[in-house]
N, CA, C and O atoms as a printed pandas DataFrame, in Angstrom:
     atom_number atom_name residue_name chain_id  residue_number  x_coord  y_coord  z_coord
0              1         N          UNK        A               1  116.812   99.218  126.199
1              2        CA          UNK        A               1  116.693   99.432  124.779
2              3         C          UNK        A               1  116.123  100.827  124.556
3              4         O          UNK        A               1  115.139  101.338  125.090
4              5         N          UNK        A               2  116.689  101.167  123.942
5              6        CA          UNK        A               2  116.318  102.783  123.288
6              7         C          UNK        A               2  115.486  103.330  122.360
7              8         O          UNK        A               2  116.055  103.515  121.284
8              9         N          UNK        A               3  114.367  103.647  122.390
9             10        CA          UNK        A               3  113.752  104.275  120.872
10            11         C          UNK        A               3  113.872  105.167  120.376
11            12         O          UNK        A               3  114.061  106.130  121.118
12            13         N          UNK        A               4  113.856  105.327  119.501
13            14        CA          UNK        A               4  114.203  106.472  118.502
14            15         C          UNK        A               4  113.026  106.753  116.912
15            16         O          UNK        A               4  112.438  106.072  116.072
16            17         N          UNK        A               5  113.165  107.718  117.155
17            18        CA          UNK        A               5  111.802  107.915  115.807
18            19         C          UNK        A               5  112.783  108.211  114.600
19            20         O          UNK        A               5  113.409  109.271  114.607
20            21         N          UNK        A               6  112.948  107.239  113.484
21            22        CA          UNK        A               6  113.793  107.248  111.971
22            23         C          UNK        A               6  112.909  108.405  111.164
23            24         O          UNK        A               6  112.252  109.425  111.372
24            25         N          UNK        A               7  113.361  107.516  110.085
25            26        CA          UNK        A               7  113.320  108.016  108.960
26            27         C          UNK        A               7  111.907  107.810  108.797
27            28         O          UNK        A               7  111.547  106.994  109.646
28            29         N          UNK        A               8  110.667  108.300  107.874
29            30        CA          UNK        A               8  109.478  108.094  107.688
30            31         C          UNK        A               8  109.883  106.924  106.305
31            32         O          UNK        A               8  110.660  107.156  105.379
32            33         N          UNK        A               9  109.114  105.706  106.534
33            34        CA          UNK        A               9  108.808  104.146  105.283
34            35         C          UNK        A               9  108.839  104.957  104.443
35            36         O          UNK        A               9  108.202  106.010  104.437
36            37         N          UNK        A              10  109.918  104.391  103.266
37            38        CA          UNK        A              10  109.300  104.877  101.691
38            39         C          UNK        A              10  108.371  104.382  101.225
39            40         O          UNK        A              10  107.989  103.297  101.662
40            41         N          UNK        A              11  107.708  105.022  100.185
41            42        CA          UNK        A              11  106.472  104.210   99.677
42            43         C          UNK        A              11  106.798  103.721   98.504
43            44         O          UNK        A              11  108.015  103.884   98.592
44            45         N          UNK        A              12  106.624  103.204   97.386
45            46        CA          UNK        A              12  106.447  102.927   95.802
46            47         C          UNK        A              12  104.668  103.020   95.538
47            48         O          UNK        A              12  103.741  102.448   96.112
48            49         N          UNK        A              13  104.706  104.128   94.269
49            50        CA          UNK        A              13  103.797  104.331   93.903
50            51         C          UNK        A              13  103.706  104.117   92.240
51            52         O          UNK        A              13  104.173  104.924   91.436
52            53         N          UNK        A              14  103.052  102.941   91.899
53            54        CA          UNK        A              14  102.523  102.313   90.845
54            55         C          UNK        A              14  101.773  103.301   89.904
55            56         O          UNK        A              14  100.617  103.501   90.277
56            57         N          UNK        A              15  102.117  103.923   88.857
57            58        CA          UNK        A              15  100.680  104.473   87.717
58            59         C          UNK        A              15  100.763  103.853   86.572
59            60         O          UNK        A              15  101.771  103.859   85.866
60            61         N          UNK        A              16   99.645  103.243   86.296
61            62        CA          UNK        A              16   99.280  102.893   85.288
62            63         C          UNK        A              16   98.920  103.560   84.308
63            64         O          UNK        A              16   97.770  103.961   84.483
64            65         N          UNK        A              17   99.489  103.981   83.036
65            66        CA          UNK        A              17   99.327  105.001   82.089
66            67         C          UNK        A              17   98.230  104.048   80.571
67            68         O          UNK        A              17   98.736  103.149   79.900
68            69         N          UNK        A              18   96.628  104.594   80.339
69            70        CA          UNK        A              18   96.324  103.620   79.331
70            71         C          UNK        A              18   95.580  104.782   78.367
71            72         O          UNK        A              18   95.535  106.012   78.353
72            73         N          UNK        A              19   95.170  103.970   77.779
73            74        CA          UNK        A              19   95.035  104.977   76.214
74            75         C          UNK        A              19   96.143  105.261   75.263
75            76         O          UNK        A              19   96.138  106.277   74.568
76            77         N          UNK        A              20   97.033  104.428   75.227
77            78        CA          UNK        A              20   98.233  104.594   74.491
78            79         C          UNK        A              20   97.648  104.027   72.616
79            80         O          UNK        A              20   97.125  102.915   72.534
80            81         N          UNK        A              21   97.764  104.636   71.679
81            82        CA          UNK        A              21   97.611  104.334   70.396
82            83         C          UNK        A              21   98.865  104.413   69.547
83            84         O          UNK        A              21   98.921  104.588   68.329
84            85         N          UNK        A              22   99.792  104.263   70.346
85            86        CA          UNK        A              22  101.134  104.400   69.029
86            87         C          UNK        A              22  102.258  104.017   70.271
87            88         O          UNK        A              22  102.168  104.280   71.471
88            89         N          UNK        A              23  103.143  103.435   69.674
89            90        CA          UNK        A              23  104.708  103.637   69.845
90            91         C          UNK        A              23  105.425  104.255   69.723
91            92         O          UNK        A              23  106.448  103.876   70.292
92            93         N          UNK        A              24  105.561  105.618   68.966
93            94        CA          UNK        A              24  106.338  106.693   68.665
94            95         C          UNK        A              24  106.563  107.159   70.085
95            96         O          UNK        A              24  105.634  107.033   70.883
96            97         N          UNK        A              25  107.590  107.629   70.433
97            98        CA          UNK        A              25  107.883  108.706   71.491
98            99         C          UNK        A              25  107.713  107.636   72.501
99           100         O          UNK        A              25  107.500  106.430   72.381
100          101         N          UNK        A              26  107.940  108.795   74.048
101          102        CA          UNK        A              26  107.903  108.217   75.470
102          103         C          UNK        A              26  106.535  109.274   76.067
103          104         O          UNK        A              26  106.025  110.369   75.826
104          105         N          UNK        A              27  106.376  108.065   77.018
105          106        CA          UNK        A              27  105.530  108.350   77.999
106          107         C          UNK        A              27  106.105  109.172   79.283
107          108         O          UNK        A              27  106.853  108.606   80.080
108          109         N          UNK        A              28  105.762  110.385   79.430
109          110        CA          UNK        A              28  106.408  110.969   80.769
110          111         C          UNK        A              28  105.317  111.273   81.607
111          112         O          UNK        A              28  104.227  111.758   81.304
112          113         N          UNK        A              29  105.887  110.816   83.027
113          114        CA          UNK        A              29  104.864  110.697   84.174
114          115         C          UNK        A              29  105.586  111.442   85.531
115          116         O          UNK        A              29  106.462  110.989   86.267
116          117         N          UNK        A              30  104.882  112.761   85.579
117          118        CA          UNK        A              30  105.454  113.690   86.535
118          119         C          UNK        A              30  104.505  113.735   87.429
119          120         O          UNK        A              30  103.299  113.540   87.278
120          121         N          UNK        A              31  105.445  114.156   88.915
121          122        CA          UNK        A              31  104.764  113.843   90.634
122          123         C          UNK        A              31  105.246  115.141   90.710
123          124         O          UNK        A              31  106.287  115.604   90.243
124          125         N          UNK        A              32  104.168  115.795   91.498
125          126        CA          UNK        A              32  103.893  117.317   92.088
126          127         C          UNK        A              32  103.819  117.354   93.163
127          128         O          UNK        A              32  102.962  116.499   93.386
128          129         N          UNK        A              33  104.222  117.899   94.431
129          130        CA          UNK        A              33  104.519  117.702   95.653
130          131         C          UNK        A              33  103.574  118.580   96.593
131          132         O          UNK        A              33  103.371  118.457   97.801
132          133         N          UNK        A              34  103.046  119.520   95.664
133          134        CA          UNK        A              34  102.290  120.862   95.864
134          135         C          UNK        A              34  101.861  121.348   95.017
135          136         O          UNK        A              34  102.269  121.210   93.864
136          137         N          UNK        A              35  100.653  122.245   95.471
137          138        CA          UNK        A              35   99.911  122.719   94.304
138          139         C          UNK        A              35  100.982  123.935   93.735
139          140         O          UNK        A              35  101.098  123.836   92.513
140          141         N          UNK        A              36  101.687  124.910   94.238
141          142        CA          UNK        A              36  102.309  125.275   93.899
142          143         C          UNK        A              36  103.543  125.529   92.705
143          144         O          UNK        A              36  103.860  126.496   92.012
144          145         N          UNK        A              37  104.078  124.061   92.865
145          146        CA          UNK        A              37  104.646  123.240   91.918
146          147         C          UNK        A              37  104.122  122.548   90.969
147          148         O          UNK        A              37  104.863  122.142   90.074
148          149         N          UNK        A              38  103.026  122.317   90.949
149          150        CA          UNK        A              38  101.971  121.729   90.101
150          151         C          UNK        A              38  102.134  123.545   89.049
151          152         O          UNK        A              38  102.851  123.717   88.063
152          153         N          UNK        A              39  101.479  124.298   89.525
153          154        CA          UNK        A              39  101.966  125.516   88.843
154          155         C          UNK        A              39  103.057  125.850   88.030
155          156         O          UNK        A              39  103.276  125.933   86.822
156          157         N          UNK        A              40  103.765  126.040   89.231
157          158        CA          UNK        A              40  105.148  126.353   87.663
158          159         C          UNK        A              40  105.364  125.211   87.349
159          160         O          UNK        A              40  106.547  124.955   87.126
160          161         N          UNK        A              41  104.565  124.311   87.232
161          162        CA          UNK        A              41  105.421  122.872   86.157
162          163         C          UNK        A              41  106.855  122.117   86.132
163          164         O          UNK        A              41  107.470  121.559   85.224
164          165         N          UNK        A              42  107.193  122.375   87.805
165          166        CA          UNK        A              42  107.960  121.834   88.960
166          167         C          UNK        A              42  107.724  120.537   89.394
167          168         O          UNK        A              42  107.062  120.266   90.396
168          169         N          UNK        A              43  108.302  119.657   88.590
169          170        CA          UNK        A              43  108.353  118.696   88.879
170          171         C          UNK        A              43  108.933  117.556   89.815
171          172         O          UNK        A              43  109.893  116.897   89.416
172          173         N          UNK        A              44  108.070  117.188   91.700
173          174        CA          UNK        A              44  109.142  116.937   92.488
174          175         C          UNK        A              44  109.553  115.965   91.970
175          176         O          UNK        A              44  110.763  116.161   92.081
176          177         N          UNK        A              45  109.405  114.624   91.253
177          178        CA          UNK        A              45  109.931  113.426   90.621
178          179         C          UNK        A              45  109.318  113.108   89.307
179          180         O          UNK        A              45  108.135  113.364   89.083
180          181         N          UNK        A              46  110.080  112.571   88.460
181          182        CA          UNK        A              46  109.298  112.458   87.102
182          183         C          UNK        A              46  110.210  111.259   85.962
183          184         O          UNK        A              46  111.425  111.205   85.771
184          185         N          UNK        A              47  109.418  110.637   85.522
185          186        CA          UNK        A              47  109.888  109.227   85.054
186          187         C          UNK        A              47  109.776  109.485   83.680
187          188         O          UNK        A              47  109.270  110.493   83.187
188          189         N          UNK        A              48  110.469  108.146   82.837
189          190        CA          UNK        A              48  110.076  108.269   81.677
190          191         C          UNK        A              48  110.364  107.104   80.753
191          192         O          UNK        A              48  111.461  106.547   80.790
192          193         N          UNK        A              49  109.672  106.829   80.156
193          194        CA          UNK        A              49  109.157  105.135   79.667
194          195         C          UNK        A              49  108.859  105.016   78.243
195          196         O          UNK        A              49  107.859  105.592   77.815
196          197         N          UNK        A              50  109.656  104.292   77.398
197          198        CA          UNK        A              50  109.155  104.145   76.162
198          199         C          UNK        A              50  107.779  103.968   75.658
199          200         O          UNK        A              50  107.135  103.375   76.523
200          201         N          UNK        A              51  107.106  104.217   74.687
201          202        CA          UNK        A              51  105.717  104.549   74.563
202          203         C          UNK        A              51  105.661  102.936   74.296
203          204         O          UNK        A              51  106.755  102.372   74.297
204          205         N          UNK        A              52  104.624  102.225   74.094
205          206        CA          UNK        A              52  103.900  100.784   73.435
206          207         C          UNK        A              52  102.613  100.453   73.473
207          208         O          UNK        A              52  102.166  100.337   74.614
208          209         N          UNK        A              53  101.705  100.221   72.401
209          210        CA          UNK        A              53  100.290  100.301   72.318
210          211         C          UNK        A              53   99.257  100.001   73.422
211          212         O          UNK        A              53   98.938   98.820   73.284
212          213         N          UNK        A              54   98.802  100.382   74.135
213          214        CA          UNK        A              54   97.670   99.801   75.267
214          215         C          UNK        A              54   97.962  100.571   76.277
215          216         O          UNK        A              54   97.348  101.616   76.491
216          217         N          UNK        A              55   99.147  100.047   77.175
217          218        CA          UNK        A              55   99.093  100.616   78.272
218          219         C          UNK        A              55  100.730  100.642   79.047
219          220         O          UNK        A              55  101.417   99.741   78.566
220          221         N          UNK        A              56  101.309  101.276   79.873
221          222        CA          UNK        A              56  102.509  101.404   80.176
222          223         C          UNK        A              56  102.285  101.192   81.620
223          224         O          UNK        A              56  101.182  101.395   82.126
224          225         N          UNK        A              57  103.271  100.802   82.267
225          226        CA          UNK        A              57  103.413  101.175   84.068
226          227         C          UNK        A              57  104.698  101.700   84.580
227          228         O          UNK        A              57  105.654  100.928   84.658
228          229         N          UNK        A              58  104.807  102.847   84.911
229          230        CA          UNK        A              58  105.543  103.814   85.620
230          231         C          UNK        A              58  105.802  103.210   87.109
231          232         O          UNK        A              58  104.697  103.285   87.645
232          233         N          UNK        A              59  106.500  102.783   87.818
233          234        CA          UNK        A              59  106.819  103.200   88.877
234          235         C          UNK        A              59  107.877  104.229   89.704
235          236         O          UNK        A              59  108.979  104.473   89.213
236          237         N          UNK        A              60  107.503  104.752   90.857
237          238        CA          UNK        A              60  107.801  105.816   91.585
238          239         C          UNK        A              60  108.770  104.490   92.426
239          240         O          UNK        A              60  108.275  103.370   92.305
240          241         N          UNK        A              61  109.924  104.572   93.144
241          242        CA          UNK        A              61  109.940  103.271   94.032
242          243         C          UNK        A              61  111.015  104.919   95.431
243          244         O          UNK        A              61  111.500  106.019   95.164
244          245         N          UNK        A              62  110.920  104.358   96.355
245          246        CA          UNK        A              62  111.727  105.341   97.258
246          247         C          UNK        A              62  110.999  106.504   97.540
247          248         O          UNK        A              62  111.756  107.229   98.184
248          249         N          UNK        A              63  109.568  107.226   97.337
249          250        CA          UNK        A              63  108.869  108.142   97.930
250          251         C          UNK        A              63  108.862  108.710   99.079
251          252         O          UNK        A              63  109.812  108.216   99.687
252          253         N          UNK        A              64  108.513  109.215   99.518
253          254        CA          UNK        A              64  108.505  110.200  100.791
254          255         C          UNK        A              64  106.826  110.008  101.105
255          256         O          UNK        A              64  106.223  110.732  100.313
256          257         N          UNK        A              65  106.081  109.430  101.807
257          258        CA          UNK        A              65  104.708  109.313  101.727
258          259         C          UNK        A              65  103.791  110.723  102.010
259          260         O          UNK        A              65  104.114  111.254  103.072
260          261         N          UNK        A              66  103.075  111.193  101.520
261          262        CA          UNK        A              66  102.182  112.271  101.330
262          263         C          UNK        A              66  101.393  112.161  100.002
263          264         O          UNK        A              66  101.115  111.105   99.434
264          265         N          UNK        A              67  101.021  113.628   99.519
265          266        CA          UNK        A              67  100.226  113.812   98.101
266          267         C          UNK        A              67  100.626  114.503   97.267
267          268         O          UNK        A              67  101.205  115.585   97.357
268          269         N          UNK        A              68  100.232  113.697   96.081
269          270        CA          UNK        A              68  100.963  114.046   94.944
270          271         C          UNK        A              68   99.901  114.535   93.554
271          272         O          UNK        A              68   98.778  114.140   93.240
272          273         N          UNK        A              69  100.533  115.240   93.120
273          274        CA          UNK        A              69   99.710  115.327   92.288
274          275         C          UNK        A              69  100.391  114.641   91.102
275          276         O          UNK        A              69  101.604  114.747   90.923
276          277         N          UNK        A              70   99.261  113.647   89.961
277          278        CA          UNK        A              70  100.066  113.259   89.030
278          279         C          UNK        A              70   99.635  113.700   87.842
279          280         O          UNK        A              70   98.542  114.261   87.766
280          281         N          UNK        A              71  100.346  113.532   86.857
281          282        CA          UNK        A              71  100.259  114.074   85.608
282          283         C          UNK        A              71  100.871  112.937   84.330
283          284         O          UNK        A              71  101.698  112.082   84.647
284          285         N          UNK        A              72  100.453  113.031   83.155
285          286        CA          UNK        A              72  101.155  112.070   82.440
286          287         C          UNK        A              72  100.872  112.560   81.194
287          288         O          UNK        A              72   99.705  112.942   81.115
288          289         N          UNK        A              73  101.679  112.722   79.930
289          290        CA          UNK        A              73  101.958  112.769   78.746
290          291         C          UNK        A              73  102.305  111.891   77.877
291          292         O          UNK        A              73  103.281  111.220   78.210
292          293         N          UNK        A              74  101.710  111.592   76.581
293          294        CA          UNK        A              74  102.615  110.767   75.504
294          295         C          UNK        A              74  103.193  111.829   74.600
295          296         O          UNK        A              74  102.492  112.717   74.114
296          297         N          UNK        A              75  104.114  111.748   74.449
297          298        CA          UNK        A              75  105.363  112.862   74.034
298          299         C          UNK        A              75  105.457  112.242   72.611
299          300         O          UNK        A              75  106.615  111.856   72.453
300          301         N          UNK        A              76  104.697  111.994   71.517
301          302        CA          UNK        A              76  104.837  111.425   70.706
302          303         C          UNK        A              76  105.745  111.938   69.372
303          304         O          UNK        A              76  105.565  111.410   68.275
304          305         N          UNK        A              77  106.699  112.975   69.563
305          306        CA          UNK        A              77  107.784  113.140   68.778
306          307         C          UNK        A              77  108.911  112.940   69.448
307          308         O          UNK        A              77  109.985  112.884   68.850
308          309         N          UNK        A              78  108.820  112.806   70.768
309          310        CA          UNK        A              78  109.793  112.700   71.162
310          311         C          UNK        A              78  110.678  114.465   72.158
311          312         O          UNK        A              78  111.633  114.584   72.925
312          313         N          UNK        A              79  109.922  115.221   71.698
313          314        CA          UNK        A              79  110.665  115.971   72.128
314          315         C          UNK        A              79  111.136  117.029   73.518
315          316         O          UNK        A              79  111.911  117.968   73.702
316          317         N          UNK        A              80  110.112  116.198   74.348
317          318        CA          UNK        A              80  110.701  116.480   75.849
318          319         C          UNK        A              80  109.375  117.455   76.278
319          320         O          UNK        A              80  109.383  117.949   77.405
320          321         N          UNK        A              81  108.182  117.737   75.319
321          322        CA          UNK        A              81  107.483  118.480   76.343
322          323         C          UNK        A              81  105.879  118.513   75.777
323          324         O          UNK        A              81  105.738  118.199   74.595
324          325         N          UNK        A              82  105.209  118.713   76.203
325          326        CA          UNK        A              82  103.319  118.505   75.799
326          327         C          UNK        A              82  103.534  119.695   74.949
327          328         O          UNK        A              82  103.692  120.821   75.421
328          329         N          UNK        A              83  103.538  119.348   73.339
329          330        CA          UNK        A              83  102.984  120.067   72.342
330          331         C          UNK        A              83  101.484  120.887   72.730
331          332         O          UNK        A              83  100.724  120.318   73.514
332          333         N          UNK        A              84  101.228  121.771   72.352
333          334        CA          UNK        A              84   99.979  122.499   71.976
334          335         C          UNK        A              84   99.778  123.487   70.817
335          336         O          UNK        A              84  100.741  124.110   70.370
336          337         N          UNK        A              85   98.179  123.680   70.183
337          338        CA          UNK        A              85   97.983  124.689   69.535
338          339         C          UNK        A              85   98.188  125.950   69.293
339          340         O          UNK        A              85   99.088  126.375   70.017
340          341         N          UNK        A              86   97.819  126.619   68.700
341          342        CA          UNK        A              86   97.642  128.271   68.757
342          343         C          UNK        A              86   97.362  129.234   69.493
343          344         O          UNK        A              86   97.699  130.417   69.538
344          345         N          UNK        A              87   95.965  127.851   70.706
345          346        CA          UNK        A              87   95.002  128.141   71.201
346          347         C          UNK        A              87   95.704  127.597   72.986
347          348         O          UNK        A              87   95.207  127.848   74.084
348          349         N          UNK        A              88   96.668  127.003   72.747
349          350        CA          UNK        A              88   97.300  126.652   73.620
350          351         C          UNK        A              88   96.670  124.845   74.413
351          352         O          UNK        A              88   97.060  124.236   75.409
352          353         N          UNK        A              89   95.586  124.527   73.379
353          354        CA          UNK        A              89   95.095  123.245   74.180
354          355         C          UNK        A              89   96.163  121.803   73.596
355          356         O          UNK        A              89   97.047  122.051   72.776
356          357         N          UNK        A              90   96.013  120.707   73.980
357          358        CA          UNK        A              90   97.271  120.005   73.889
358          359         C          UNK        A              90   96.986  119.593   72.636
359          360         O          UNK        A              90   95.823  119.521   72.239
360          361         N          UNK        A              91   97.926  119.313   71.963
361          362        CA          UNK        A              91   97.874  118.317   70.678
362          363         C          UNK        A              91   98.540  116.986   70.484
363          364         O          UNK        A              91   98.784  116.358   69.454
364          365         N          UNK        A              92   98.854  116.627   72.227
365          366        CA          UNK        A              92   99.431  114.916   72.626
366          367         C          UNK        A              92   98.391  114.687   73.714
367          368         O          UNK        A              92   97.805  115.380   74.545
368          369         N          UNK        A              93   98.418  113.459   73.358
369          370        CA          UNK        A              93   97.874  112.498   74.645
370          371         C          UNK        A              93   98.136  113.153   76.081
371          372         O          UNK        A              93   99.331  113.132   76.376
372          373         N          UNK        A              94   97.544  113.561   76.764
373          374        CA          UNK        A              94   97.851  113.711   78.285
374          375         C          UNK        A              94   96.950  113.362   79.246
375          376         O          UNK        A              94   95.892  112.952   78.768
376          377         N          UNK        A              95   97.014  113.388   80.721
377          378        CA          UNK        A              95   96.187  112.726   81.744
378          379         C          UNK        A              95   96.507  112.844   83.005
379          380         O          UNK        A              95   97.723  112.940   83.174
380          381         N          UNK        A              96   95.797  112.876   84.066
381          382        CA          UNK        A              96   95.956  113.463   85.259
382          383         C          UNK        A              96   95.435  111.961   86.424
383          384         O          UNK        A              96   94.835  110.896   86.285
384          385         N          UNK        A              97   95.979  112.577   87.325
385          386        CA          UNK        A              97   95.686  111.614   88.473
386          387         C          UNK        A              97   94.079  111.693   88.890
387          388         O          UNK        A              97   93.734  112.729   89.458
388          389         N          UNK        A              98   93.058  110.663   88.646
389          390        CA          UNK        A              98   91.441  110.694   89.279
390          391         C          UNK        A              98   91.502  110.895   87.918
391          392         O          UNK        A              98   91.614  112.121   87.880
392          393         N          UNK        A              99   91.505  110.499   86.722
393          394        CA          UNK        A              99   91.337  111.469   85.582
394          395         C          UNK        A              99   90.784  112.484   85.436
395          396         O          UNK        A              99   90.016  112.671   84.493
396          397         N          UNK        A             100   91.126  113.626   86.595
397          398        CA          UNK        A             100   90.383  115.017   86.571
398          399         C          UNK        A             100   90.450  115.543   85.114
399          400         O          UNK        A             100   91.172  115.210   84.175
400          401         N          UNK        A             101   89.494  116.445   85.222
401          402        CA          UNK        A             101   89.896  117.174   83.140
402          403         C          UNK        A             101   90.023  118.269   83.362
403          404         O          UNK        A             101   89.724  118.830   84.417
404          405         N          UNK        A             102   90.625  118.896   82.115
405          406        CA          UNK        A             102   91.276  120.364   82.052
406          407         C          UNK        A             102   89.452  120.743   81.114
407          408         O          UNK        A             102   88.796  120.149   80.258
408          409         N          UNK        A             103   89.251  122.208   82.021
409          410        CA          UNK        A             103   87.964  122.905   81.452
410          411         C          UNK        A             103   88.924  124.273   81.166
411          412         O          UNK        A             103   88.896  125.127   82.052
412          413         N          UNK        A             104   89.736  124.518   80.026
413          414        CA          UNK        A             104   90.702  125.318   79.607
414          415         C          UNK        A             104   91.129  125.989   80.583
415          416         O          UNK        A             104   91.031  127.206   80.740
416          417         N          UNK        A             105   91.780  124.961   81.502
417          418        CA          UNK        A             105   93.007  125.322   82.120
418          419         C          UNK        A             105   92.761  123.871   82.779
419          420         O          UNK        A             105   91.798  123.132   82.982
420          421         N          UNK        A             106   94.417  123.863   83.047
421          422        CA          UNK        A             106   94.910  122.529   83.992
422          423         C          UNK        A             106   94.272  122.133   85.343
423          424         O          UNK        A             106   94.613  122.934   86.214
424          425         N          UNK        A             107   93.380  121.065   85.844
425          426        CA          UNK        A             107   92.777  120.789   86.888
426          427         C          UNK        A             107   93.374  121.321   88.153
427          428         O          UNK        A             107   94.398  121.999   88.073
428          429         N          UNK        A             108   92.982  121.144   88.981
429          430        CA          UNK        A             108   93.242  121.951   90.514
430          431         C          UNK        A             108   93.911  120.792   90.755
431          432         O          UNK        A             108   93.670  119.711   90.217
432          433         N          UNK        A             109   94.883  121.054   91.692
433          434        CA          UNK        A             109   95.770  120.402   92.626
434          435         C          UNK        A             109   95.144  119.253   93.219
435          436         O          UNK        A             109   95.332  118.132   92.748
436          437         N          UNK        A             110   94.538  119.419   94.049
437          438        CA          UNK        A             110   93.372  118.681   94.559
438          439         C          UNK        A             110   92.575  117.283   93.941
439          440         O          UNK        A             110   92.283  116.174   94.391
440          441         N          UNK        A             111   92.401  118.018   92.628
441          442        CA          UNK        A             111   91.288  117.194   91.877
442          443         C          UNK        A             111   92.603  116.373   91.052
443          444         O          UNK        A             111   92.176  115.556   90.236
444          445         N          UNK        A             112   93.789  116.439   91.116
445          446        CA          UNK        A             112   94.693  115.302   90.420
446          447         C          UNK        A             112   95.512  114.694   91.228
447          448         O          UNK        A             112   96.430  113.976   90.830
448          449         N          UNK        A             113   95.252  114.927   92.440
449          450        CA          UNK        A             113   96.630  114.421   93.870
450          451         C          UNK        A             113   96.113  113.234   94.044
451          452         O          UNK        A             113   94.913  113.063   93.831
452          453         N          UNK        A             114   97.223  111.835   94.612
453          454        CA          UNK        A             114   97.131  110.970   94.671
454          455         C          UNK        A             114   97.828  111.055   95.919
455          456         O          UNK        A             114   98.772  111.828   96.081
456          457         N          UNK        A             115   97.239  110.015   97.120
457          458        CA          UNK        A             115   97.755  110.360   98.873
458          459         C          UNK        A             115   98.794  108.567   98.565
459          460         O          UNK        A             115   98.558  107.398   98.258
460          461         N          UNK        A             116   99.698  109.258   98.834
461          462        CA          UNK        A             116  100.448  107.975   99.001
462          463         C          UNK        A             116  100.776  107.264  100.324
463          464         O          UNK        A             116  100.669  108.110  101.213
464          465         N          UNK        A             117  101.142  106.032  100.855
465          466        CA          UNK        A             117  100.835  106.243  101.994
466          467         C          UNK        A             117  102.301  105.352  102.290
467          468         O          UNK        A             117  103.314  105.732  101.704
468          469         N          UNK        A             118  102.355  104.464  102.982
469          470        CA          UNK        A             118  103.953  103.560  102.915
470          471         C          UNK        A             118  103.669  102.588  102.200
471          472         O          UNK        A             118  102.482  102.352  101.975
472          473         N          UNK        A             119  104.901  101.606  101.545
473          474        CA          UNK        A             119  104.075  100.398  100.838
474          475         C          UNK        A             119  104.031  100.966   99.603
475          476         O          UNK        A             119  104.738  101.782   99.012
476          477         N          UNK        A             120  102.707  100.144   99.256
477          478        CA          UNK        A             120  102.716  100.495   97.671
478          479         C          UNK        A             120  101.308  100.993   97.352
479          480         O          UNK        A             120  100.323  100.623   97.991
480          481         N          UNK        A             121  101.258  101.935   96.230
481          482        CA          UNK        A             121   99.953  102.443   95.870
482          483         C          UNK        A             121   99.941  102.337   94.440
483          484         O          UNK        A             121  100.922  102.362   93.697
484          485         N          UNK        A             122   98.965  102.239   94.189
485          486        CA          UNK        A             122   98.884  102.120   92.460
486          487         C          UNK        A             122   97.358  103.151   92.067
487          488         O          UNK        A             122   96.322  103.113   92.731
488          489         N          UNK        A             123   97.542  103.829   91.103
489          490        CA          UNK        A             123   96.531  104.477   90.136
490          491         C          UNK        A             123   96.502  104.318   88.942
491          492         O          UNK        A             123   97.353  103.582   88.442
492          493         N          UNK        A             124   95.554  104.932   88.144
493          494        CA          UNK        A             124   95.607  105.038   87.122
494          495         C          UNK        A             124   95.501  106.198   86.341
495          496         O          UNK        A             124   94.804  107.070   86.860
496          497         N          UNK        A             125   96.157  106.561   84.863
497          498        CA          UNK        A             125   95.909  107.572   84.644
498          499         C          UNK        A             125   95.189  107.083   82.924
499          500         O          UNK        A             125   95.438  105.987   82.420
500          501         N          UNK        A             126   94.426  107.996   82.342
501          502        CA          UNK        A             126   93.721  108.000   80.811
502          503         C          UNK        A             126   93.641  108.644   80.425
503          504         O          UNK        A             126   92.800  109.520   80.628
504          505         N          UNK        A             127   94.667  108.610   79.426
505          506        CA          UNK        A             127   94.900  109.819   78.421
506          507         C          UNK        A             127   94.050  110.167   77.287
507          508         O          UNK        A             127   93.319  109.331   76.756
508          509         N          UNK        A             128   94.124  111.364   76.909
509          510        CA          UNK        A             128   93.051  111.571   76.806
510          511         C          UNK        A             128   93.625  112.502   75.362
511          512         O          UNK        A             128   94.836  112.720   75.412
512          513         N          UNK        A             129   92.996  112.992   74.264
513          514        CA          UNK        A             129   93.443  113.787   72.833
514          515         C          UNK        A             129   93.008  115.373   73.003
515          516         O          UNK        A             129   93.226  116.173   72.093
């Protein structure tokens, strides 16, 4: 009998998106593969889920196991991207993986990555105004 080293287990990775106060719009929940990509706002996978009061669950299913950084928005017009001010801070719901916080600018790579492993992982994210 022969061994052979495959493919690396997919994982499914569970986020739980809460702080939801409205139904308007969708919930979008983007996976960052690198801090890099976390940067230009390169999204390696990214879902998207009708909004509904309380709380939503996103799953990732077919992953590649490593770290991710996550991110999540309520897009509450609908129109495909995190509104902001004048001032450039958000004016939708958004939220990060560890609920790291933005101190005017977007958390470090690091402080929002979620290690996925094979199997299944679940987090949470809390959005935040």
């Amino acid at each position: 009998m022969a061994l052979g080293i495959g493919p690396a287990a997919a994982a499914e990775l569970r986020v739980t998106v809460r702080g939801l106060e409205s139904v308007a719009g969708d919930v979008k929940v983007g996976l960052y593969a690198t801090p890099e990509a976390f940067d230009k706002r390169e999204r390696t996978f990214g879902e998207l889920v009708p909004a509904k009061v309380g709380e939503v669950v996103v799953v990732f299913r077919d992953l590649p196991p490593g770290r991710y950084g996550v991110a999540a928005i309520h897009d509450l017009n609908g129109n495909g991207k995190l509104d902001t001010n004048l001032l450039g801070f958000p004016t939708e719901p958004y939220g990060f993986g560890n609920d790291a916080k933005i101190n005017f600018a977007p958390p470090a790579f690091d402080d929002m990555a979620v290690t996925v492993g094979t199997g299944l992982t679940e987090t949470k994210v809390d959005l935040h105004k």
